[in-house]
N, CA and C of each residue as an Amber inpcrd file, in Angstrom:
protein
   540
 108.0860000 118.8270000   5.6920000 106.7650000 118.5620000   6.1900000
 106.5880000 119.1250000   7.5970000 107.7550000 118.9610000   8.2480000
 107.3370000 119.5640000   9.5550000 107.5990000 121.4400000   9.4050000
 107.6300000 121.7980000   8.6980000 107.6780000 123.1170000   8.5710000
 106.3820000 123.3250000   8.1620000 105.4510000 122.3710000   7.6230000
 104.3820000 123.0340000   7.0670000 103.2190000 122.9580000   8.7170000
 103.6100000 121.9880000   9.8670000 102.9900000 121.7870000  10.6760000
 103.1000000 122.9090000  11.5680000 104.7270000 123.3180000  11.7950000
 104.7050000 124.5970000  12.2670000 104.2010000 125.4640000  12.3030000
 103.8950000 126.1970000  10.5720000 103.1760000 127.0430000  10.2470000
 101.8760000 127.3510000  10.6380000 101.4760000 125.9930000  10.4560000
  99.6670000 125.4560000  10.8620000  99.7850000 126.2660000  12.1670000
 100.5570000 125.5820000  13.2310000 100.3740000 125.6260000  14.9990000
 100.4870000 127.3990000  14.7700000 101.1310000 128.1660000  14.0110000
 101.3410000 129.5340000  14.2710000 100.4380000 130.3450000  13.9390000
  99.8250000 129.7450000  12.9220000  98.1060000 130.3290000  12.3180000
  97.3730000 130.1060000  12.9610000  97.1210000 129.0550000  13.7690000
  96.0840000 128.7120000  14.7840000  96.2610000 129.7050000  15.9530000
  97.5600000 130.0450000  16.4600000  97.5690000 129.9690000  17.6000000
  97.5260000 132.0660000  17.3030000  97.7600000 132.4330000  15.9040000
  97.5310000 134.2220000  15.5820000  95.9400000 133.9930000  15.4500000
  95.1540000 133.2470000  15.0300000  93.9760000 133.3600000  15.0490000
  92.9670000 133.0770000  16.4280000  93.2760000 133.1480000  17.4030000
  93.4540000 132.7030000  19.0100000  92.8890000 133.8530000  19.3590000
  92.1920000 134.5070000  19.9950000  92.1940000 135.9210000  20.8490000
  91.9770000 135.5610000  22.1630000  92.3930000 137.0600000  22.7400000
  93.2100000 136.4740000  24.2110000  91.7460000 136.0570000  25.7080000
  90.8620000 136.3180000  24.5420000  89.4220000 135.9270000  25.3840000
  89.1020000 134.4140000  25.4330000  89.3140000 133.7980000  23.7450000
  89.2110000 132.4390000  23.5410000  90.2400000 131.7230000  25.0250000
  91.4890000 132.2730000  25.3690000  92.6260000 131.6130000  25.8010000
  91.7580000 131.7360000  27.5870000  91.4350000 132.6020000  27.6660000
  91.2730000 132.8630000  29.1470000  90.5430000 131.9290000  30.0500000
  88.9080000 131.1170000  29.2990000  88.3130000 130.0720000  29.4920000
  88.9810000 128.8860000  30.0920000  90.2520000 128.3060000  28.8060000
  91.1630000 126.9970000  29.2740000  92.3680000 127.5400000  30.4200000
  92.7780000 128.4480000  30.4370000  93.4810000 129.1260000  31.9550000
  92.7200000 128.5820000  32.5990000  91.3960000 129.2260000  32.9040000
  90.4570000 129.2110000  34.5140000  90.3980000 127.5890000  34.5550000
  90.2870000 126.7400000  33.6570000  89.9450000 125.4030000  33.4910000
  91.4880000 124.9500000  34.2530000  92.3290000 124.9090000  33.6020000
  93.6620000 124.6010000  33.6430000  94.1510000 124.9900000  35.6700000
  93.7950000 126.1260000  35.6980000  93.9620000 127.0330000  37.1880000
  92.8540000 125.9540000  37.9530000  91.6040000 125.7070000  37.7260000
  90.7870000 125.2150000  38.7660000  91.5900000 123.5510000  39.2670000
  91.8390000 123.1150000  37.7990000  92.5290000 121.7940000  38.2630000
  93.6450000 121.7170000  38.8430000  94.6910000 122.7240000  38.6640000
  95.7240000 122.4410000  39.8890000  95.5560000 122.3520000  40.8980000
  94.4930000 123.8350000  41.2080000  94.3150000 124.0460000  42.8610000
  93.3860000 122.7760000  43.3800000  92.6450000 122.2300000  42.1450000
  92.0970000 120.8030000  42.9080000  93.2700000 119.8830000  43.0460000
  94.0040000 119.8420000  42.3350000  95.3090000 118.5120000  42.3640000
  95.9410000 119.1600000  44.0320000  96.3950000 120.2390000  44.0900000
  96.7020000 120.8290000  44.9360000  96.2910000 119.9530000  46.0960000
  95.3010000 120.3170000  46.2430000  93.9610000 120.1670000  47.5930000
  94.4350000 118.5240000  47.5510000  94.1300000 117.9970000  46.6660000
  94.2120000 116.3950000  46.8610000  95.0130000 115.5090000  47.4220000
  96.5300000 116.1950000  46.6050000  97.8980000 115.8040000  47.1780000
  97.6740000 116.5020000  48.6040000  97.5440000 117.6530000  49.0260000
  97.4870000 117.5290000  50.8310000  96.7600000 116.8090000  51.5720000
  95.8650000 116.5100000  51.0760000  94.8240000 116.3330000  51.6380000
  95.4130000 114.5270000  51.6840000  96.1340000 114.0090000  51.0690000
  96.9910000 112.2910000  50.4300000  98.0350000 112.6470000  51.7760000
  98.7190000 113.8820000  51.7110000 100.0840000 113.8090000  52.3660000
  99.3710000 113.7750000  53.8900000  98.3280000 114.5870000  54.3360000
  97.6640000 115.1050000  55.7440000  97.3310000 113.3220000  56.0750000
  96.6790000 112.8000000  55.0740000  96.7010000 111.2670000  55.5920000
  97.5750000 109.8740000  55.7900000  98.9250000 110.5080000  54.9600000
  99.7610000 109.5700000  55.1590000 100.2500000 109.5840000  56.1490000
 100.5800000 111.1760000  56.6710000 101.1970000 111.9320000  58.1670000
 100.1040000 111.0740000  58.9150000  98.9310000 110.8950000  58.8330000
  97.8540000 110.2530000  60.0960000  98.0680000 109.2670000  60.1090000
  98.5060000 108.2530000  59.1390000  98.8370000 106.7800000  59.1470000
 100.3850000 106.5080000  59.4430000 101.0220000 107.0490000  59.2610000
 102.2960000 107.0680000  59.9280000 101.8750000 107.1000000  61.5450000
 101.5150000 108.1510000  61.6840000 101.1720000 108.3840000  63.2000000
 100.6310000 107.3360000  63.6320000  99.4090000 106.9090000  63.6650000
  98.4590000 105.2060000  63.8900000  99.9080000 104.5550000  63.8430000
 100.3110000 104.0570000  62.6550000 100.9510000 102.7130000  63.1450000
 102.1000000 103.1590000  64.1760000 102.8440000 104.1840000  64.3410000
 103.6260000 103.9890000  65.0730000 103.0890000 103.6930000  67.2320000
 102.2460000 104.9010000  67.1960000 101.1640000 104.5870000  68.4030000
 100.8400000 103.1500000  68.6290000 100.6730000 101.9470000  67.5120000
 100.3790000 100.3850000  67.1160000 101.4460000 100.2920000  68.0090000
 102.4680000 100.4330000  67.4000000 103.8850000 100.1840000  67.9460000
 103.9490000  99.6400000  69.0570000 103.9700000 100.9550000  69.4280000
 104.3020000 101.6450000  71.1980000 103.2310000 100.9610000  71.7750000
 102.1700000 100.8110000  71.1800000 100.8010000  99.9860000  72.4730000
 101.1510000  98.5310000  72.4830000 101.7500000  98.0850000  71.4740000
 102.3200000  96.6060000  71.9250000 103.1660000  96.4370000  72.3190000
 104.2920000  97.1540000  71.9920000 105.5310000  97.2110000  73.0060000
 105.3940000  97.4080000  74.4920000 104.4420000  98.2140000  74.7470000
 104.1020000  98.6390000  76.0000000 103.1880000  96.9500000  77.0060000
 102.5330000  97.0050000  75.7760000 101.5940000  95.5610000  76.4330000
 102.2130000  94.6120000  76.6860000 103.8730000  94.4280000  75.8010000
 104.5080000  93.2980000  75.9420000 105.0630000  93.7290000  77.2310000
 105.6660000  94.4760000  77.3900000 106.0060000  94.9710000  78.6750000
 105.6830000  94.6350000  80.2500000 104.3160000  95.2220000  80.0510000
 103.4360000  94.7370000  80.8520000 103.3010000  93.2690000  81.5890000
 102.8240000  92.5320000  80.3700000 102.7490000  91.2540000  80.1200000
 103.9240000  90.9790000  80.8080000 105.1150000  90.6900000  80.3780000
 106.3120000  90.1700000  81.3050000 106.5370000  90.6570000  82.9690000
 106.2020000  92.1670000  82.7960000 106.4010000  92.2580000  83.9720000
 105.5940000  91.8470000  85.0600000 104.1460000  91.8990000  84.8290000
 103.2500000  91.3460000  85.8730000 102.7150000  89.6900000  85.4000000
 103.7150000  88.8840000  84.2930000 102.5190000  87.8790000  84.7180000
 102.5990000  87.4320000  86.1030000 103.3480000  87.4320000  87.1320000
 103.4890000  86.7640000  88.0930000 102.5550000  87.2690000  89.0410000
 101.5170000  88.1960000  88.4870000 100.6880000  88.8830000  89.1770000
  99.6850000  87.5540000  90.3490000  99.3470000  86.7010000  89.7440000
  98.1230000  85.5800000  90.4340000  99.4200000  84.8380000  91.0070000
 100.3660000  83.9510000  90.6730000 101.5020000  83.7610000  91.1460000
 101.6500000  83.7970000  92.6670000 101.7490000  85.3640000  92.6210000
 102.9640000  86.0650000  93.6160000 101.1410000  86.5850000  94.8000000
 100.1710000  86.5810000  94.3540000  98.5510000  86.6680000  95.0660000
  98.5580000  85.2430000  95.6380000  98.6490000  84.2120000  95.0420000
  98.6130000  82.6730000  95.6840000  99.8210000  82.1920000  96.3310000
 100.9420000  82.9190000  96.7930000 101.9040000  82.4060000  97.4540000
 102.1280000  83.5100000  98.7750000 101.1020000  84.3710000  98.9550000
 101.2370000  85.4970000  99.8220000 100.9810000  85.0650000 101.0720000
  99.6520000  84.0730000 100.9280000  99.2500000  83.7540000 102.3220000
 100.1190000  82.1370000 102.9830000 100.8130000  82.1630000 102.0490000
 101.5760000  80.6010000 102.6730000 103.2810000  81.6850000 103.2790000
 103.5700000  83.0640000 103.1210000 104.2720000  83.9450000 103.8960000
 103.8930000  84.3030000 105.0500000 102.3650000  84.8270000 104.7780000
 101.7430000  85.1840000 106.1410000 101.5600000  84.1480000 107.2060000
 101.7270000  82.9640000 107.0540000 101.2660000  81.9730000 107.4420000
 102.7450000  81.4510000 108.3270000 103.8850000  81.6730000 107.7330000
 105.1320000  81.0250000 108.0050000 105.3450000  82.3890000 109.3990000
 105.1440000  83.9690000 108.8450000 105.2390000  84.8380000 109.7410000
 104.5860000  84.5360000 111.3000000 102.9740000  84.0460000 111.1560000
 102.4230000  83.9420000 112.2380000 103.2620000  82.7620000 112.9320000
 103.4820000  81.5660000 112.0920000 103.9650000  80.1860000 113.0360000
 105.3120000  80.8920000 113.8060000 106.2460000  81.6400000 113.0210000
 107.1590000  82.0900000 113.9890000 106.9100000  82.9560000 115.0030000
 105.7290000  84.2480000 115.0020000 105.4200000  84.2300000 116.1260000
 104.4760000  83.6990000 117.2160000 104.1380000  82.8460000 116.9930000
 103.1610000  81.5440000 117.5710000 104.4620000  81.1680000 118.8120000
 105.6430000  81.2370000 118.5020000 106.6620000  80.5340000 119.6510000
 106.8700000  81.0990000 120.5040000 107.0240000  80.7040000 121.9640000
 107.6120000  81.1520000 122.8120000 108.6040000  81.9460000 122.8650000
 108.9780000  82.8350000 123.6860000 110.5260000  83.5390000 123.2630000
 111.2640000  82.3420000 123.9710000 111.1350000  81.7310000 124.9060000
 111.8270000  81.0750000 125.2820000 112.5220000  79.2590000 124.6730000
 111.5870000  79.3600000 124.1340000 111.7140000  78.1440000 122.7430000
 112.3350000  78.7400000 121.4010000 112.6830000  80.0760000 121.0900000
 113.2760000  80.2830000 120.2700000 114.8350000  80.3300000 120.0560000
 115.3470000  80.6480000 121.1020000 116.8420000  80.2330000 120.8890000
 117.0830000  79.0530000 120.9370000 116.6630000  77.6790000 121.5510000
 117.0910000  76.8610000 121.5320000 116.4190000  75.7440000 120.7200000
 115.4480000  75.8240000 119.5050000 114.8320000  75.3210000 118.7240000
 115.1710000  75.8060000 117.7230000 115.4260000  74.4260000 117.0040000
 115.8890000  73.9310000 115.7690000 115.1060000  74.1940000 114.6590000
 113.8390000  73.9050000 114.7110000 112.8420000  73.6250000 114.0160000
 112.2890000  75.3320000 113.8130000 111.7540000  76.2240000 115.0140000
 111.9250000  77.5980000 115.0340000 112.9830000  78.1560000 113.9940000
 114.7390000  78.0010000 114.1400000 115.7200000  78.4150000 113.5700000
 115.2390000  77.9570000 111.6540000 115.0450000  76.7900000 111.4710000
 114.8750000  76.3830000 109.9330000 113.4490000  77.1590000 109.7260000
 112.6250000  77.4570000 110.1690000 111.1600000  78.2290000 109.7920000
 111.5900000  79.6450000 109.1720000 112.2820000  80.0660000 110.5060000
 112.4740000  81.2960000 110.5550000 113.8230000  81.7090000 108.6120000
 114.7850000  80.8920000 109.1620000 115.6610000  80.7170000 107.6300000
 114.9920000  80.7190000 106.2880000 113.8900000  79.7830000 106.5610000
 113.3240000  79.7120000 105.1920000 112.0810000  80.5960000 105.2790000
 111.8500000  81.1720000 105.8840000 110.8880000  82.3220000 105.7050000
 111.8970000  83.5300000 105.4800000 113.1050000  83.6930000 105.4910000
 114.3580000  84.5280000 104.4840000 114.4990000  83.9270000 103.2790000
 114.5670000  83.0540000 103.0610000 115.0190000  82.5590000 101.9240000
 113.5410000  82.6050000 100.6310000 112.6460000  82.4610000 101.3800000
 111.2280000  82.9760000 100.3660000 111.1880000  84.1780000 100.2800000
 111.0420000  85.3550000 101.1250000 110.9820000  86.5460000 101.2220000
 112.4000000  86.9940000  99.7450000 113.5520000  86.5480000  99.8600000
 114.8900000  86.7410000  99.2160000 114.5640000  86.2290000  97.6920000
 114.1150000  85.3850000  97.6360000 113.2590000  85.0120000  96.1450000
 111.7400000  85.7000000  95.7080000 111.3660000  86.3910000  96.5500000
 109.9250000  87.2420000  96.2780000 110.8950000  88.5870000  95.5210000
 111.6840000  88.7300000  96.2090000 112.4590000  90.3020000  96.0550000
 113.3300000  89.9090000  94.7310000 113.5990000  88.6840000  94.5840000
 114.5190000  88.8000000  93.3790000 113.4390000  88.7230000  92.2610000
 112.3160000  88.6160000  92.5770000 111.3690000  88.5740000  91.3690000
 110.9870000  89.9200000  91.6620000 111.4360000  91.0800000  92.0470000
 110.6900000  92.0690000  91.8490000 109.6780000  92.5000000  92.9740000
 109.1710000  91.4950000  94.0470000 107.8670000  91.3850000  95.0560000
 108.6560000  91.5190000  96.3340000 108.4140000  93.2450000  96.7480000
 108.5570000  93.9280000  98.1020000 107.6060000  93.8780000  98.9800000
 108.0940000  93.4420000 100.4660000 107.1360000  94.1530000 101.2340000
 106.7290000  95.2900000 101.4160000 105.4950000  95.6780000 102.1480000
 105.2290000  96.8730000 102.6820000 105.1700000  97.0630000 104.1120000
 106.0840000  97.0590000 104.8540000 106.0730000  96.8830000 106.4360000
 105.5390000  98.7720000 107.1830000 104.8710000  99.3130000 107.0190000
 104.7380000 100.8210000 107.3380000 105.0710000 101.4920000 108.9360000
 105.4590000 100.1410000 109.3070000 104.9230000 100.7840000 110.7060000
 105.8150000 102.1730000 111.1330000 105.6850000 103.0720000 112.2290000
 106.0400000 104.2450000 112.2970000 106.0600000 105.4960000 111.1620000
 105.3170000 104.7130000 109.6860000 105.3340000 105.6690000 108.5800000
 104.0980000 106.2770000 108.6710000 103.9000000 107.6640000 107.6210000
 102.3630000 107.9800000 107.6850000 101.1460000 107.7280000 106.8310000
 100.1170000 107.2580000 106.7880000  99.2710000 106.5200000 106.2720000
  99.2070000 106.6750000 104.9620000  99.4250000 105.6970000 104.0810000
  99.1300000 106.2590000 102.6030000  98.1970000 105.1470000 101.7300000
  96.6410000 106.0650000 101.6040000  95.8390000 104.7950000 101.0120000
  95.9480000 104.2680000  99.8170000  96.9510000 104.8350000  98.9810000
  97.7080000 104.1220000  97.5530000  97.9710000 102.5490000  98.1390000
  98.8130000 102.5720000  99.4660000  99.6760000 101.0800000 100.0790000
  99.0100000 100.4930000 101.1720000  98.1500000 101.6010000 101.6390000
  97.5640000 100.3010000 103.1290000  96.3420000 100.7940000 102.9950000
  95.4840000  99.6830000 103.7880000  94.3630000  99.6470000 104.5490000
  94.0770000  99.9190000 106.0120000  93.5370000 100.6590000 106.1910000
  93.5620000 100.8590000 107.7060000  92.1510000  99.9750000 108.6370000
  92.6240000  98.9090000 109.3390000  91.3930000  98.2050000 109.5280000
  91.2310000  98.9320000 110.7470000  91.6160000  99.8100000 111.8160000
  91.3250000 100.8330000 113.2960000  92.1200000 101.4230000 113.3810000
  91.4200000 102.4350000 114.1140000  92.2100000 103.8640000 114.4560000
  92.3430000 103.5010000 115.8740000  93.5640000 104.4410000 116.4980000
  93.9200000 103.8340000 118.3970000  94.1000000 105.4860000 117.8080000
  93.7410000 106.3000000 119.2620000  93.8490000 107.7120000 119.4720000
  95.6800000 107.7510000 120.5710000  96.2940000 108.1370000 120.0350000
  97.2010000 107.9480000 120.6120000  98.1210000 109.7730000 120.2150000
  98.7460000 110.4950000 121.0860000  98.8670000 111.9280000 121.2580000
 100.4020000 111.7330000 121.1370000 101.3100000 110.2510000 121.8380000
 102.6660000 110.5640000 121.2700000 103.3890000 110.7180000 119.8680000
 102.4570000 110.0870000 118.9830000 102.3970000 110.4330000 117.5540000
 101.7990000 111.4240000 116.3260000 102.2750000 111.3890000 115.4470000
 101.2860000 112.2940000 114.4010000  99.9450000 112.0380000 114.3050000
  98.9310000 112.6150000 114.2320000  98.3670000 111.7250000 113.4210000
  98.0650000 111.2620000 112.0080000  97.5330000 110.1020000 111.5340000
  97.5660000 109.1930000 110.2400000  98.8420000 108.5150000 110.2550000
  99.8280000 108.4120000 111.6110000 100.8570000 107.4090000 111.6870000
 100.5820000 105.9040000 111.7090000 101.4320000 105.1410000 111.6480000
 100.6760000 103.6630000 111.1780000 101.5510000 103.6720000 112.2640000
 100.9390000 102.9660000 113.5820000 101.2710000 102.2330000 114.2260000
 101.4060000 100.4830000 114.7950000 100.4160000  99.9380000 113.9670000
 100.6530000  98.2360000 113.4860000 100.4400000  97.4630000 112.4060000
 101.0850000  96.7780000 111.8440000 101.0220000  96.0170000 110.7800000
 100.2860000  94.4760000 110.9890000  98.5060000  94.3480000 110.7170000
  98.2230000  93.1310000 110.7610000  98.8080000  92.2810000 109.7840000
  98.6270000  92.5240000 108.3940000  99.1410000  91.7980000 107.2130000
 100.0600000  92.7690000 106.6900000 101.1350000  92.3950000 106.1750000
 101.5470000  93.0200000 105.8310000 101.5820000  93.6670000 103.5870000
 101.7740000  94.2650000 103.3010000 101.6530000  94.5010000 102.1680000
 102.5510000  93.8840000 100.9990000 102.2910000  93.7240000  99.7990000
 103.3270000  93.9520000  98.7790000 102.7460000  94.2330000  97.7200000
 104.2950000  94.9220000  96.3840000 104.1700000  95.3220000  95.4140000
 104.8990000  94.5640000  94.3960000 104.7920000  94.5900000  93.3330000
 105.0870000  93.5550000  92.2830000 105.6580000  94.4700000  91.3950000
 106.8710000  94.6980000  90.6740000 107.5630000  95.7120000  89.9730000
 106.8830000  96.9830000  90.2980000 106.6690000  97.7140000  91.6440000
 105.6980000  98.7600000  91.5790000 104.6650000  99.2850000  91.6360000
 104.0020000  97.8120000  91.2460000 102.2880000  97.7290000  91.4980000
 101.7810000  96.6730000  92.3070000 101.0440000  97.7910000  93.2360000
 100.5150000  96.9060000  94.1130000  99.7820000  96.0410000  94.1050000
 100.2160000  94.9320000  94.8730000  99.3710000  93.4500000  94.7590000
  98.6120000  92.7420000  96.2050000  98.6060000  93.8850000  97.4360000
  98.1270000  93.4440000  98.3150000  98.4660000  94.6260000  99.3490000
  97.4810000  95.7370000  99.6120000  98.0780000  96.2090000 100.8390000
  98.1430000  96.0190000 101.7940000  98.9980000  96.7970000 102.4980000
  99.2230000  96.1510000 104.1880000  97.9850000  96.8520000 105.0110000
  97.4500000  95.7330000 105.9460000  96.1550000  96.0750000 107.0660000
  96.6600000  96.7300000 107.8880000  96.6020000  97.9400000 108.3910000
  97.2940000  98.9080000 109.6050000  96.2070000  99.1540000 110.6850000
  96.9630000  99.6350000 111.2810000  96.2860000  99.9740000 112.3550000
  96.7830000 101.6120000 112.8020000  95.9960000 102.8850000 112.5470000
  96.8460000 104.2420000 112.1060000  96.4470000 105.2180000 113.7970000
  97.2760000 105.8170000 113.7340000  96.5350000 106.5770000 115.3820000
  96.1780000 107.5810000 114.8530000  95.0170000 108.3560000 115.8490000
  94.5950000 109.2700000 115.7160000  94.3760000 110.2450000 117.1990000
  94.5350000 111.3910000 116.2790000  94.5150000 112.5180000 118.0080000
  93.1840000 112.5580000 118.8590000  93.6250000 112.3570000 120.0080000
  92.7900000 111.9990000 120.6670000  91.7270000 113.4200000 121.1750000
């Protein structure tokens, strides 16, 4: 029986001319090059979604980052002026009340010992003085015309500055000379 099916498929396929055949080619040809197109066009978007989520990634990793490193951002803003504050009382003293005061000596200690815990969290001063002005880190609240220096040298520190892993959280108020 299957010899007689054979036969059939071989009569069909001698009674075929090569014009009949050419039609289902072009048919056959149009749909690959569409399958073609499709699958790239599947792969061009998986490559884009690969890409997205990994960018996902990296933007939360990065945010977590962030996040740890500056929450102490308001923190380390609300404990700045109780520094500035300990700075002025020590110079509020006499020089002559400072060597022999007790109370001077423990101010002065524990205004190291805060400063030494600002820094172990990461929170530097910015002391500039004799450096040259840089408005990334300071503010310049007056200029003094002064010729023994450069000018845009910072010659006083009202407040002084700080940075928090790098980013600044308060610059320092200067006072910068300029040529006279």
């Amino acid at each position: 029986m299957s010899k007689d099916l054979e036969s059939g498929n071989e009569d069909q396929a001698e009674d075929l001319s090569p014009d009949d055949l050419e039609p289902a080619v072009e048919d056959l040809s149009s749909d690959e090059e569409q399958l073609q197109r499709e699958l790239e066009g599947a792969n061009d978007q998986l490559l884009r979604m690969k890409a997205e989520v990994q960018n996902i990634r990296r933007r939360a990793q990065r945010d977590v980052e962030n996040a740890h490193k500056f929450s102490l951002d308001k923190f380390v803003t609300a404990l700045l002026p109780v520094v500035d504050n300990m700075e002025r009382a020590l110079g509020s003293v006499d020089a002559e009340l400072r060597a022999d005061d007790a109370v001077y000596e423990g101010l002065e200690l524990t205004l190291k010992s805060f400063i030494a815990v600002l820094e172990d969290f990461h929170v530097l001063q910015i002391d500039p003085v004799g450096q040259p002005f840089d408005a990334e880190l300071h503010q310049a609240v007056s200029m003094i015309p002064n010729n023994d220096l450069e000018p845009n040298t910072v010659i006083d520190v009202f407040q002084k500055g700080y940075t928090l892993s790098g980013r600044l959280v308060r610059p320092a108020m200067v006072t910068v000379s300029n040529a006279s």
